[in-house]
NUTORPA-600086 format. One line per 5 residues: number of its first residue (from 1); their letters; for each residue x, y, z of C-alpha. Coordinates in Angstrom, 3 decimals, always signed. Layout:
! residues N
NUM) A) X:Y:Z | ...
//
This chain:
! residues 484
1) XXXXX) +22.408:+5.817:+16.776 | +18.366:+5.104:+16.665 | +17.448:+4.392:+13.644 | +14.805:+7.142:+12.038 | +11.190:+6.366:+11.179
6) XXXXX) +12.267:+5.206:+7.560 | +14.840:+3.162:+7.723 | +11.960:+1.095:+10.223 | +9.981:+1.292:+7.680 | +13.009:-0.067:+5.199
11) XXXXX) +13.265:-2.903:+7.417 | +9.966:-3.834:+8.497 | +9.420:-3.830:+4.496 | +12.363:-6.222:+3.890 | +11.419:-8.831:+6.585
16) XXXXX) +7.608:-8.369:+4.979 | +8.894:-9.402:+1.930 | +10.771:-12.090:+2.934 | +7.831:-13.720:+5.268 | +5.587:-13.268:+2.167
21) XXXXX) +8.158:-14.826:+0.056 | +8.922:-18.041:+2.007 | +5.096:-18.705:+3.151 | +3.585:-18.184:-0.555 | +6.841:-21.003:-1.164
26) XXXXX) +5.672:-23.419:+1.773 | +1.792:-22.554:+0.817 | +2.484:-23.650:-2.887 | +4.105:-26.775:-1.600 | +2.123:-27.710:+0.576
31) XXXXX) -0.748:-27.631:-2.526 | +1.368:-29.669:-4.830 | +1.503:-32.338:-2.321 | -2.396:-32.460:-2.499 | -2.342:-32.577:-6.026
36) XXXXX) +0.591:-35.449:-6.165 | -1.704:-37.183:-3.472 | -4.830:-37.114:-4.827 | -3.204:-37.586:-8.660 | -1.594:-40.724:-7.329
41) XXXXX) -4.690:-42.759:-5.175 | -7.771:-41.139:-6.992 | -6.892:-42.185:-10.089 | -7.112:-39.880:-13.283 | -10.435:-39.518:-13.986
46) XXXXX) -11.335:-38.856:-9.954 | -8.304:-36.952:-10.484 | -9.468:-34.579:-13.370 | -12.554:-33.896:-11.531 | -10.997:-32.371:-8.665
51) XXXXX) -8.705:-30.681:-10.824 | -11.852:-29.025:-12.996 | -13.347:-28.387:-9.712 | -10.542:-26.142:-8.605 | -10.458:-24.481:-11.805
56) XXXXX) -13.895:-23.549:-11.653 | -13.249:-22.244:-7.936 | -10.707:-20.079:-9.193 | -12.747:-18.290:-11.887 | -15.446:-18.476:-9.670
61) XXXXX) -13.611:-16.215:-7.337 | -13.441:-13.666:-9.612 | -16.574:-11.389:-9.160 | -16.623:-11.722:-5.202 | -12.960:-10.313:-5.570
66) XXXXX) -13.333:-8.200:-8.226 | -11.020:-5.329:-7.117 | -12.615:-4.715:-3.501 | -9.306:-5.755:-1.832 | -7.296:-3.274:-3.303
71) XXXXX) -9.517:-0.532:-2.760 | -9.783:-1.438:+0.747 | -6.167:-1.134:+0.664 | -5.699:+1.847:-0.726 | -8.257:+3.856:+1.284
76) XXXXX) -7.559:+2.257:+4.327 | -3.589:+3.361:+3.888 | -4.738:+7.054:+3.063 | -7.138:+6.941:+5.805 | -6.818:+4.284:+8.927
81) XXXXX) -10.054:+5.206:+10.999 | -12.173:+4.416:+7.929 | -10.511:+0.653:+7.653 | -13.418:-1.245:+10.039 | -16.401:+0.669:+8.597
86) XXXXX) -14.540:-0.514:+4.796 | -13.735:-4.024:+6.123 | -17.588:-4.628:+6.916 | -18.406:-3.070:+3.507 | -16.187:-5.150:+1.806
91) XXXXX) -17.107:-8.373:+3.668 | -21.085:-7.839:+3.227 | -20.444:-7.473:-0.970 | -18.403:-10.061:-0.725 | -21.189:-12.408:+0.866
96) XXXXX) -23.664:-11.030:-1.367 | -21.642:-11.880:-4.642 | -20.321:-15.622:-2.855 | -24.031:-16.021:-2.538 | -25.166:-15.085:-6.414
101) XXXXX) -22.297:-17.174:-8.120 | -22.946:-19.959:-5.703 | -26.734:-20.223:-6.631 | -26.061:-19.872:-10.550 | -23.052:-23.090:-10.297
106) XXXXX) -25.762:-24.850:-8.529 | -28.449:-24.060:-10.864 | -26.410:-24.713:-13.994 | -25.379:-27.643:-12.276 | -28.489:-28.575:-12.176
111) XXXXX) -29.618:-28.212:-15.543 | -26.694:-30.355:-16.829 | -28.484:-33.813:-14.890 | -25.231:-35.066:-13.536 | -25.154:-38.874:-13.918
116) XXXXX) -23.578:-39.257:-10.229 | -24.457:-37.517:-7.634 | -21.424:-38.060:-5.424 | -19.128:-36.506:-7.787 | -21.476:-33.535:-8.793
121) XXXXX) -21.580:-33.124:-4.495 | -17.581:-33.481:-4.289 | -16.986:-30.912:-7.232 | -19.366:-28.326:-5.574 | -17.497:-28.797:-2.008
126) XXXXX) -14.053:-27.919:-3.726 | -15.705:-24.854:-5.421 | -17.331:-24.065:-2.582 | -14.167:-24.357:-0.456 | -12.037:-22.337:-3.466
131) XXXXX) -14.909:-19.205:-3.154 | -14.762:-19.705:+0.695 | -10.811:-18.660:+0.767 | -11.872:-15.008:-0.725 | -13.157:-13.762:+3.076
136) XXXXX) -9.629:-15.004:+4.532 | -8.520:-12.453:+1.640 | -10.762:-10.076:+2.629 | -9.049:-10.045:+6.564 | -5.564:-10.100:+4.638
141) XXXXX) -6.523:-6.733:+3.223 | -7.297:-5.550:+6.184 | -3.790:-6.440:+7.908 | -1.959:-5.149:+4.603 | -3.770:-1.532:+4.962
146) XXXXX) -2.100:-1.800:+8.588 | +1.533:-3.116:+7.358 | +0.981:-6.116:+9.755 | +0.774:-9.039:+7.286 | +3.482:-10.963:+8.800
151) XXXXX) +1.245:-12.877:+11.101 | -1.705:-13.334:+8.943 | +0.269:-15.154:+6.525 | +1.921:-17.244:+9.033 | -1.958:-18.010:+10.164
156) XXXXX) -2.507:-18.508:+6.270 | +0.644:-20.945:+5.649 | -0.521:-23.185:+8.521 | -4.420:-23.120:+7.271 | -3.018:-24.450:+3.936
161) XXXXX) -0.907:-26.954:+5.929 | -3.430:-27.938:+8.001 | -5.797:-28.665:+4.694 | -3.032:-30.579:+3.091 | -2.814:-33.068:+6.665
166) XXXXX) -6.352:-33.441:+6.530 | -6.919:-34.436:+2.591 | -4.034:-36.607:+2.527 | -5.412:-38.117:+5.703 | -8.821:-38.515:+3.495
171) XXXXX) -7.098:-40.163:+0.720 | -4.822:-42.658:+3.072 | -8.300:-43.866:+4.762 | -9.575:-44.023:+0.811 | -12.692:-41.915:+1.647
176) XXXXX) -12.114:-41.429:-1.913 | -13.041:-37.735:-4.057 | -16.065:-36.731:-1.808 | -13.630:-37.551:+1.092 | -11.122:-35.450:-0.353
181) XXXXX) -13.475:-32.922:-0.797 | -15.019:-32.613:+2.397 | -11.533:-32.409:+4.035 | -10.289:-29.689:+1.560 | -13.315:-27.637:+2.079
186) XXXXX) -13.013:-28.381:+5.890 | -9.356:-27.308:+6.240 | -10.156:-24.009:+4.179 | -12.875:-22.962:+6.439 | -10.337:-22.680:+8.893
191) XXXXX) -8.900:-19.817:+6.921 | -11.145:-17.140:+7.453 | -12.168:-17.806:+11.481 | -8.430:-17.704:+11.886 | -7.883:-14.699:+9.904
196) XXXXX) -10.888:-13.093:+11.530 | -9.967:-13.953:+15.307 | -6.110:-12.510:+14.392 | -7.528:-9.589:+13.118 | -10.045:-8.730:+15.877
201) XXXXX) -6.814:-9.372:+18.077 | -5.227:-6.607:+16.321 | -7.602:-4.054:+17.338 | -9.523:-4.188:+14.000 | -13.547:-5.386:+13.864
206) XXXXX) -16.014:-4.727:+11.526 | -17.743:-1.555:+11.804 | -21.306:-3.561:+10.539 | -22.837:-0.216:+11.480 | -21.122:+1.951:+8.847
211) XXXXX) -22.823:-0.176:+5.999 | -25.473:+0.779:+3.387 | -26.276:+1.203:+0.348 | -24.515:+4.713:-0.538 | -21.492:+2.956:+1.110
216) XXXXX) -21.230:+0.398:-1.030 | -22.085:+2.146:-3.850 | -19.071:+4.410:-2.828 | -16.913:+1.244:-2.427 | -17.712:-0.076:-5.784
221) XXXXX) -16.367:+2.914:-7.448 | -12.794:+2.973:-9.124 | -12.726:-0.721:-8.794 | -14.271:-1.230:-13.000 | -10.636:-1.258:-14.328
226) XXXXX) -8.834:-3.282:-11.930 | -11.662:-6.160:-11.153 | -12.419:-6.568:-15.541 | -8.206:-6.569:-15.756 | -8.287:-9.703:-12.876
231) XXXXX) -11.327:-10.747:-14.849 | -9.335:-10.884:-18.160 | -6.084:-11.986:-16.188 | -7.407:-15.021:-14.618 | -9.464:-16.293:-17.500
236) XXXXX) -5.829:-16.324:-19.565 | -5.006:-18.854:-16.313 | -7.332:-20.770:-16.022 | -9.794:-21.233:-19.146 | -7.854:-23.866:-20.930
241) XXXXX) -8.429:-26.464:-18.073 | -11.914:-25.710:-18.302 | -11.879:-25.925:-22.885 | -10.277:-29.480:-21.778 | -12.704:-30.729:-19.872
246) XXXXX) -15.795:-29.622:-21.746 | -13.556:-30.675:-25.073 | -11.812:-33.672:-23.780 | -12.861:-35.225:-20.796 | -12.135:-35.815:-17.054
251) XXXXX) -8.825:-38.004:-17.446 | -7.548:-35.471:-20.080 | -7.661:-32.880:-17.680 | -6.696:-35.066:-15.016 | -3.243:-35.306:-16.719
256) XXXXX) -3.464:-31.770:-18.456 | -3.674:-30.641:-14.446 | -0.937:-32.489:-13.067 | +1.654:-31.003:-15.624 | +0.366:-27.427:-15.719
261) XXXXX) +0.718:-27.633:-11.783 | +4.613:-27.140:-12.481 | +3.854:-24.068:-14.138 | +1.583:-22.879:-10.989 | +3.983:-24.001:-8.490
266) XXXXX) +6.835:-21.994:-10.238 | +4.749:-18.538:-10.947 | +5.323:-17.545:-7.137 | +8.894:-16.144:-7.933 | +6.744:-13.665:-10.282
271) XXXXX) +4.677:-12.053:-7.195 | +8.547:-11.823:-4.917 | +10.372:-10.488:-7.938 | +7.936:-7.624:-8.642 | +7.068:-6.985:-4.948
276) XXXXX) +10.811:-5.934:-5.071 | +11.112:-4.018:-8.170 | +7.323:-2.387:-8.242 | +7.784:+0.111:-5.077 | +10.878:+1.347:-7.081
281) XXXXX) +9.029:+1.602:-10.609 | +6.117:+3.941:-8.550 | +8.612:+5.682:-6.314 | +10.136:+7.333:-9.723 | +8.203:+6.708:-12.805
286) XXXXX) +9.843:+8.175:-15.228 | +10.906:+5.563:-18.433 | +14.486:+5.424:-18.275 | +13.752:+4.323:-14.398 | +10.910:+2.149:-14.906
291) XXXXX) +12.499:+0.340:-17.757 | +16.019:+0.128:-15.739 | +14.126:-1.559:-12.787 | +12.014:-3.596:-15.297 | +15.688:-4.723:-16.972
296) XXXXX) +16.716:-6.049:-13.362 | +13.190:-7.738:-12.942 | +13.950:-9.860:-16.204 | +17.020:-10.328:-14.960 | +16.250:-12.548:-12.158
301) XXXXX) +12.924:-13.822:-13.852 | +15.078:-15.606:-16.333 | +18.476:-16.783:-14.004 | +15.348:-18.661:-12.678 | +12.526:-19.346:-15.186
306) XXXXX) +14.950:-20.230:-18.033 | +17.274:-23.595:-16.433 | +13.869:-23.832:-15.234 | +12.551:-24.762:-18.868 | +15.589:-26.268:-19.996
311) XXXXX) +14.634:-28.930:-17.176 | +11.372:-29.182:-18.355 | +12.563:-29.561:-21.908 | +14.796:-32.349:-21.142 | +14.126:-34.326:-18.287
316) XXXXX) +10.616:-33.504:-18.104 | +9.330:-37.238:-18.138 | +11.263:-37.801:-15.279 | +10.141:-35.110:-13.311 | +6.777:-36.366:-13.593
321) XXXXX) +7.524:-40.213:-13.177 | +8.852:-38.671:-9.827 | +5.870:-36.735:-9.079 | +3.050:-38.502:-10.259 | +3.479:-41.508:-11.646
326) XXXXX) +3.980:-43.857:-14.715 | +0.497:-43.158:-16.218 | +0.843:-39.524:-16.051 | +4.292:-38.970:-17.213 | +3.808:-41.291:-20.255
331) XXXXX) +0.651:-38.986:-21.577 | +1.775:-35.937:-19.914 | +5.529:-35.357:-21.550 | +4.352:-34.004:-24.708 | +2.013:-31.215:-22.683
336) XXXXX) +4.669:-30.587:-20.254 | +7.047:-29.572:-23.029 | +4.552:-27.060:-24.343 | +3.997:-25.482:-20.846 | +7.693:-25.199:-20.158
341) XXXXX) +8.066:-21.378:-21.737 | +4.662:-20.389:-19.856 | +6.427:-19.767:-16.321 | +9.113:-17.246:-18.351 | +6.249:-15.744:-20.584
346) XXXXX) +3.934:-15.331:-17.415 | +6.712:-13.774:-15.596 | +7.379:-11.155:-18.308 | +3.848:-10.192:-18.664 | +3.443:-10.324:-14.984
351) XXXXX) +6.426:-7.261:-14.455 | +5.375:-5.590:-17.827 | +1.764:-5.365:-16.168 | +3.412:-3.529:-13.248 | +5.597:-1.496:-15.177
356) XXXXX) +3.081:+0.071:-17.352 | +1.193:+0.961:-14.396 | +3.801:+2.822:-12.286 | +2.637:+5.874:-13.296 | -1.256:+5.033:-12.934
361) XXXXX) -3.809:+2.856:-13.975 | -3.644:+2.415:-17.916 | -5.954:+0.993:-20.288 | -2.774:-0.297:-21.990 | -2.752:-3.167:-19.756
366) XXXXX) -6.186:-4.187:-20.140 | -5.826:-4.174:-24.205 | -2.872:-6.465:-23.820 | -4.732:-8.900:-21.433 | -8.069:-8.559:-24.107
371) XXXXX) -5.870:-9.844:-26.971 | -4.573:-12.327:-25.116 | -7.424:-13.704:-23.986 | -9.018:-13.583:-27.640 | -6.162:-15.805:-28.991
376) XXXXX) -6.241:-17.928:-26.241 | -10.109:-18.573:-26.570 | -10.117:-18.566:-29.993 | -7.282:-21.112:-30.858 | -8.276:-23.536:-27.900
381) XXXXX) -11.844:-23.903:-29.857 | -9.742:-24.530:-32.901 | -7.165:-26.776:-31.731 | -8.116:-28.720:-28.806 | -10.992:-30.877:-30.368
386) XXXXX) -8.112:-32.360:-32.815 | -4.979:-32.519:-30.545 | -6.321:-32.197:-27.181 | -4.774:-31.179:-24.428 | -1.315:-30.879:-25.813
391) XXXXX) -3.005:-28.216:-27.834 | -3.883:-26.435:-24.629 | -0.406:-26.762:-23.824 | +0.969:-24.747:-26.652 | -1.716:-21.824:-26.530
396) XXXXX) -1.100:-21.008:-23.092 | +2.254:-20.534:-23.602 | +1.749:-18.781:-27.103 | -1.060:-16.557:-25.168 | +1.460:-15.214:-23.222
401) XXXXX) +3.826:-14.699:-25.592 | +1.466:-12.787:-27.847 | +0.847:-10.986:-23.953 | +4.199:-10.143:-23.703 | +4.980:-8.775:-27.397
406) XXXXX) +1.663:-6.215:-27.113 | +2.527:-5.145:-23.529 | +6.225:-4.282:-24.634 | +4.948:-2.376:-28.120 | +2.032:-0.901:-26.162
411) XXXXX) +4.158:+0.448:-23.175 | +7.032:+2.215:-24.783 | +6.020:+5.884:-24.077 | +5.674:+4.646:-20.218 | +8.999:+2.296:-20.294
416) XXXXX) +10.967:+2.548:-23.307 | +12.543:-0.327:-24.825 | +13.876:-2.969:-22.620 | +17.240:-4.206:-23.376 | +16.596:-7.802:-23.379
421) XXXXX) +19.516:-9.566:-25.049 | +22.211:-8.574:-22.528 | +19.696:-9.376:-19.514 | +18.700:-12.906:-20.446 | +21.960:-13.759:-22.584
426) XXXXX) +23.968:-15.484:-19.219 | +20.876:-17.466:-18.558 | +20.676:-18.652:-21.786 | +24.618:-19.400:-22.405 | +24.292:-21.089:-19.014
431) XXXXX) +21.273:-23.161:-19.585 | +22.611:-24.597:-22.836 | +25.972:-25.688:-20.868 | +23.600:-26.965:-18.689 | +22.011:-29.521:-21.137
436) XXXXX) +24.990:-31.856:-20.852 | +24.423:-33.176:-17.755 | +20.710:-33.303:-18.579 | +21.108:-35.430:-21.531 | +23.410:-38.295:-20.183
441) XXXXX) +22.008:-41.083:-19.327 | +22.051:-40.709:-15.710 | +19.483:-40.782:-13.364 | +17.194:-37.354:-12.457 | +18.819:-36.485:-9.061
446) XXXXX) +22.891:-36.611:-10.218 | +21.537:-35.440:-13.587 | +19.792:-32.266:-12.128 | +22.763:-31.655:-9.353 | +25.347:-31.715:-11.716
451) XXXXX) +23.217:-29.392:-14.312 | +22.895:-26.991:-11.430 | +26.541:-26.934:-10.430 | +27.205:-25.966:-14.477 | +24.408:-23.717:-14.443
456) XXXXX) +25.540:-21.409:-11.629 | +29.195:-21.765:-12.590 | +28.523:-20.500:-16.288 | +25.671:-17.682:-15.301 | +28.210:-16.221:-12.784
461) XXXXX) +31.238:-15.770:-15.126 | +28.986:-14.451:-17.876 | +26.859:-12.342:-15.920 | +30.413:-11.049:-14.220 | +32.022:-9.905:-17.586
466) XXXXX) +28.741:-8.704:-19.498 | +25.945:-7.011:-16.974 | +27.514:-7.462:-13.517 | +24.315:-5.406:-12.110 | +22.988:-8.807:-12.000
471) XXXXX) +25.109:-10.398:-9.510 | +24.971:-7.533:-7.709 | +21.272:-7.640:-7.320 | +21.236:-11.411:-6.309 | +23.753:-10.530:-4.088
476) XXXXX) +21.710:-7.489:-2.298 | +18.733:-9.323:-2.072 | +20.551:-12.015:-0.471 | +22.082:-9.873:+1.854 | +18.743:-8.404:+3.237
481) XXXX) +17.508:-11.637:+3.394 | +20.394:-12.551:+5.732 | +20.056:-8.933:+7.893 | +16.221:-9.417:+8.414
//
């Protein structure tokens, strides 16, 4: 029996999912080998600058994005013959805005008198490459508004693969940071020619015709809300690196870096668990649905995120001895332990976010990100100047926490209540069976094998006997995995 038009779409969403899933997995990697590369023949304070650098990028990145993508998205999904004439609007504001926060890093650059000019030319390349990565965005929207993002991220995964050969290449022929940072701003520029050629190969090219001023007036409208939100959102990342560095110093954030790269590495399971649950929260937004499907959300987010901290908690020396090295596990421990509720806290404001706006954009969301943000800033200025960057440590994770706690009191009309002891009770009976094996004096890999084998063991018969939905769920979504 042919299958109907949606049960293809059913499937050709699975395997999306899945693609997206394992090349945002390889793509992280394949960045936290550049960091334990560069972390371990820079040095720290070489280190630190690359990591500030990359920080800066990031926030950087915020006004070219600014919520352009999505709108693309949107309107391009409503209305496909109006996608090329959008992806040329979208790709000359982008250029436009690249080129304004460019010229004011450079000029406030300049203004500061850097002392050497090969580092101040190094930092620049990695922001520049970090802004640079926005147009291969810009193409991805483009293939998302046509459901064919399969390829694109493939194209994307090997870019990023590509850029990690070429800097650790760079580092092994000690070029040293500017050698770094010519080869990570080399390897990214292969991002958006690729995405552009794939794209074009598609049937899709910018309609350069279709732009001008009423258009992209027209295109900047409705995107306010969700480009202040990734505004606010993004700051909460990424401003404590930058409070280190202007607090602290280069080798503070040098080690500050390599221990909240753990938390960045892990946050991926955040975007794949609300991919999942999100279509289902907008499909049928009333509360007792959106808070069922944010219940299974939490679910997973904490089978993973908790043995995940627990790890942290206890062996978390190790893991960076492993990773990095002697000099960055022996100051880094202490900040590591701090970070090790972010991933959990991130991941519960992360599906919160996307429940509270299953029925529609909220200001609700945008209030909780606000306060956030206002703690965050507020108690970094307090703190780090006397504890440094342990103190960064502890208000990211408190940030979020505060995140999470305003998000669930703000959002009950739109989800309710979530029942959160039964969800994260097996992960947290199973986690503390799993500090045994963590404890004994054994070395990291038996240690963390043996923790594992508890782990699972113990969060299966609990889950089995108390919310069985969850096993069920793992099970389904290992299932499709399989079938796709």
């Amino acid at each position: 029996m042919r299958d109907t038009p949606t049960s293809d779409r059913k499937v050709r969403t699975a395997r999306t999912i899945v693609v997206l899933g394992v090349t945002e997995v390889i793509g992280k990697l394949s960045m936290v080998i550049i960091f334990i590369g560069a972390a371990r023949l820079l040095g720290v304070a070489d280190f630190g600058v690359f990591a500030y650098a990359l920080a800066v990028g990031a926030l950087a990145t915020l006004v070219p994005l600014w919520g352009y993508d999505t709108i693309v998205v949107q309107r391009a999904s409503a209305e496909p013959k109006q996608l090329q004439a959008l992806l040329a609007q979208l790709m000359v504001m982008r250029t436009i805005l690249v080129v304004l926060v460019f010229a004011i890093i450079c000029g406030a650059l300049g203004l500061s008198h850097p002392s050497d000019t090969r580092t101040a030319v190094a930092g620049l390349l990695v922001v520049a490459a970090v802004v640079l990565d926005t147009y291969t965005e810009g193409y991805r929207s483009a293939a998302a508004a046509r459901q064919r993002q399969n390829t694109i991220a493939v194209v994307h995964l090997l870019q990023r693969l590509l850029t990690a050969a070429w800097v650790l290449t760079a580092l092994l022929l000690d070029t040293g940071l500017l050698g770094l940072a010519v080869a990570y701003a080399a390897g990214t520029a292969v991002g958006p020619v690729a995405a552009m050629l794939l794209i074009r190969r598609q049937g899709v090219r910018a309609d350069w015709g279709a732009v001008s001023v009423a258009s992209l007036v027209r295109l900047n409208r409705g995107t306010w809300m969700i480009g202040l939100q990734a505004v606010v959102a993004m700051a909460l990342f990424r401003l404590d690196t930058l409070f280190v560095g202007w607090l602290v110093g280069n080798r503070a954030v040098g080690i500050y870096a390599a221990a909240y790269r753990l938390l960045e590495t892990a946050v991926f399971v955040c975007w794949v668990v609300t991919r999942a649950v999100f279509p289902l929260m907008a499909a049928d937004p009333r509360p007792h649905r959106v808070r069922r499907n944010t219940e299974r959300g939490i679910g997973v987010l904490a089978a993973v995120f908790i043995p995940y901290m627990t790890v942290l908690l206890f062996r978390g020396h190790d893991v960076l001895l492993l990773l990095y090295g002697g000099q960055f596990a022996d100051a880094g421990t202490d900040i590591l332990r701090w970070l090790a509720p972010a991933p959990l806290l991130f991941g519960l404001v992360y599906l919160a976010t996307d429940a509270l706006t299953a029925a529609g954009p909220t200001l609700r969301v945008l209030t909780g990100a606000v306060i956030a943000l206002t703690v965050n800033v507020s108690l970094n200025l307090l703190l780090i100047p006397r504890y440094g960057a342990t103190a960064a440590a502890f208000v990211t994770s408190f940030s979020y926490a505060v995140e999470a706690v305003v998000l669930i009191l703000l959002g009950h009309s739109r989800v309710g209540r979530p029942r959160l002891s039964r969800t994260v009770l097996p992960a947290v009976v199973a986690s503390g069976a799993a500090t045994g094996p963590l404890l004994a004096p054994w070395p990291l890999a038996p240690a963390l094998l043996t923790a594992a084998v508890v782990y699972l063991t113990c969060w299966a018969v609990i889950a089995r006997r108390i919310d069985p939905e969850q096993v069920r769920v793992l099970r389904d979504m290992v299932k499709r995995r399989k079938s796709t």
